[in-house]
C-alpha positions in Angstrom: -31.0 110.3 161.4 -29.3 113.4 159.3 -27.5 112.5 156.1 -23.5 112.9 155.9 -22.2 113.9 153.1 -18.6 112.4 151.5 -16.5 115.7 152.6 -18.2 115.5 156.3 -17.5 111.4 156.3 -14.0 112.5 155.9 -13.4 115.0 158.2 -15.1 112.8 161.1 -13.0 110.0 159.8 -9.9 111.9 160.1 -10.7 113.1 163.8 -11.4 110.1 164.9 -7.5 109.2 164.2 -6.5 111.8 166.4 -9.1 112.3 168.9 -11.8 110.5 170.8 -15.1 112.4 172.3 -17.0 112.1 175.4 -20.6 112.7 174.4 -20.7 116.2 175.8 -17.0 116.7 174.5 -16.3 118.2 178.3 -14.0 115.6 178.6 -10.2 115.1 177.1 -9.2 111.8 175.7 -5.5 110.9 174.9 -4.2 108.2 172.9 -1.5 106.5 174.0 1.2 107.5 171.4 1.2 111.0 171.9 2.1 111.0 175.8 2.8 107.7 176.9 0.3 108.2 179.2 -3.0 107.0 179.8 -5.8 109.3 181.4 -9.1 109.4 182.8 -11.5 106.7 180.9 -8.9 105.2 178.8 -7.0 103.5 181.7 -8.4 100.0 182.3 -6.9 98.3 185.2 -9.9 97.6 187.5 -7.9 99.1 190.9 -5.8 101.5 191.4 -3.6 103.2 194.1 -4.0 106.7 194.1 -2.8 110.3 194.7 -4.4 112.7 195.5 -4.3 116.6 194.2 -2.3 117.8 196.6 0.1 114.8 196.6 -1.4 112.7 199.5 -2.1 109.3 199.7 -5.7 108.4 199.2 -5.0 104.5 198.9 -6.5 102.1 196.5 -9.8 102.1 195.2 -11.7 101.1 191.9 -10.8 102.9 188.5 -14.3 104.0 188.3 -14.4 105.6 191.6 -11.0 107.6 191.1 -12.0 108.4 188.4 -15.2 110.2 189.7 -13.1 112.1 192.2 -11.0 113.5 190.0 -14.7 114.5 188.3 -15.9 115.9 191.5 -12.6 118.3 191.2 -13.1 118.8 187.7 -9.4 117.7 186.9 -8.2 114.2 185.5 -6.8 110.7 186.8 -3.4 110.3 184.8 -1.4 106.7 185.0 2.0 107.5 186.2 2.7 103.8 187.2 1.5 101.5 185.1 3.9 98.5 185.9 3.5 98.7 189.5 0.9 96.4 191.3 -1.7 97.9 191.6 -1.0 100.3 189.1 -0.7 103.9 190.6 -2.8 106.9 189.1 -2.6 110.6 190.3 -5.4 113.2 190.0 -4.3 116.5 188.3 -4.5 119.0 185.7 -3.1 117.7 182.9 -3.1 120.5 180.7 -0.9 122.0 183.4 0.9 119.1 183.7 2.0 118.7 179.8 3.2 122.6 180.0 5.3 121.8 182.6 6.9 118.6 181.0 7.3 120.5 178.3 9.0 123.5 180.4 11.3 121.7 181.9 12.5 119.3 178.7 12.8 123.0 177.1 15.3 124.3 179.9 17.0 120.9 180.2 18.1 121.3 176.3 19.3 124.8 177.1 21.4 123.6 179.9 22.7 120.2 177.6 26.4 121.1 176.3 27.2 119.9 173.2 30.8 118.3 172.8 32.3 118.7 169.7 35.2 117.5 168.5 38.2 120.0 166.7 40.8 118.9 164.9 44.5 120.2 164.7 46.6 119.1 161.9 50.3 119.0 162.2 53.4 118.2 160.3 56.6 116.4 161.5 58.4 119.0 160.7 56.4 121.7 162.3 58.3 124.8 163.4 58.2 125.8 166.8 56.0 129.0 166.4 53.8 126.7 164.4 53.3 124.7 166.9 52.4 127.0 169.9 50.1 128.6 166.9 48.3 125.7 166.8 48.5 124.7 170.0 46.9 128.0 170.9 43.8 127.2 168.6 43.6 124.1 170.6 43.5 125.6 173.8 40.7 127.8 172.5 38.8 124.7 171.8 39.2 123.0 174.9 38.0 126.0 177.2 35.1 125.9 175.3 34.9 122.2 176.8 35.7 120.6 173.0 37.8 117.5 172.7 40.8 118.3 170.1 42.1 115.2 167.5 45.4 116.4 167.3 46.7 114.7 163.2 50.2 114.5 162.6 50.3 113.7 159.0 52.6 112.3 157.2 53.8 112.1 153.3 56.0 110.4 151.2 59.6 108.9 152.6 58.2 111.1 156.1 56.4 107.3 156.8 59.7 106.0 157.1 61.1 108.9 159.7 57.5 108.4 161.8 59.3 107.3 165.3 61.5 109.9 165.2 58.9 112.6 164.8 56.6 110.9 167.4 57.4 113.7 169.8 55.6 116.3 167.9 52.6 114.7 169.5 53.9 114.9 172.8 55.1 118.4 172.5 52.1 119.5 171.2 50.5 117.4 174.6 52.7 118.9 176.9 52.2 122.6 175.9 48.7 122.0 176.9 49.0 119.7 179.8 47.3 122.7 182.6 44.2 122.3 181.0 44.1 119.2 178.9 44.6 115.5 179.0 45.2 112.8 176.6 41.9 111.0 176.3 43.3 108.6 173.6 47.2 108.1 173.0 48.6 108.3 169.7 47.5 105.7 167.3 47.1 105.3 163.5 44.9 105.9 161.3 46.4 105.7 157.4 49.0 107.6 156.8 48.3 109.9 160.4 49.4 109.7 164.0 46.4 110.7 165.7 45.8 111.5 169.7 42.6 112.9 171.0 43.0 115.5 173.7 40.1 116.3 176.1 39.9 119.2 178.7 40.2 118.5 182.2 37.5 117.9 184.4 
């Protein structure tokens, strides 16, 4: 048998963490981290129900058997069932298959909105162009389908005024009203009357 030396030890060590060989290396081995699948030799249930290449039902058969027609086609007998009884396997490409997976998750992100949420601070005693200024910005927000946490902040002796300046809130609600609603009423939150504002559906 040929010596190994240390550095060639190591590498086939390290391989062996990632991949698995078939003799003749023609065929792929996964482990079952990487996919959450199980292919060809590495599933183990004795019997199977399986599909075939073009989608139709072949029916059940040994492991071993499936797993020789999916040889005869030269692709590979994936586990897409494993909890159902008996376990039900699929002959494919898989290669092809994982590009597709991946494919798809890739357009799915690109189609996945992210909501974001804005905030609007206010005063209680706002000014009225003040107000539609920032009620403006909020509108801006909410078209882009952002929620807006509308603060009205209060300092000092204002604390003592704070029912009397609730309205600022509802102003601020109302000037928005054709394209927003109040997803959670006014509340506090310190020294702050917030209200979160979400667009309409």
């Amino acid at each position: 048998m040929p010596r190994v030396n240390g550095r060639a030890k190591a590498l086939l060590v390290d391989s062996f963490a990632v991949h698995f060989f078939h003799v003749n290396q023609t065929r792929r081995y996964t482990t079952i981290s990487e996919y959450d699948l199980l292919i060809n030799e590495r599933i183990t249930a004795p019997e199977l129900r399986v599909i075939g290449s073009h989608g139709q039902q072949i029916g059940i058969m040994s492991s071993t058997a499936a797993l020789a027609m999916a040889e005869e086609e030269g692709l590979d007998l994936v586990l897409i069932a494993p909890q159902a009884k008996p376990p039900v396997a699929k002959i494919i490409d898989y290669s092809k298959y994982r590009y597709e997976q991946l494919r798809k998750e890739k357009e799915a992100k690109k189609k996945q909105k992210t909501i974001e949420l804005k905030e609007v601070r206010l005063s209680p005693n706002i000014e009225d162009n003040d107000l539609q200024t920032k009620a403006s910005a909020a509108r801006k927000f909410l078209e882009k389908g952002n929620k807006v946490k509308v603060t009205l902040r209060f300092r000092g002796r204002e604390m003592s005024h704070m029912n009397q300046t609730k309205h600022v809130l509802e102003d601020f609600a109302a000037q928005l009203s054709d394209i927003a609603v109040v997803d959670k009423p006014s509340k506090m939150e310190g020294r702050s009357l917030v209200m979160i504002l979400s667009a309409k559906k």
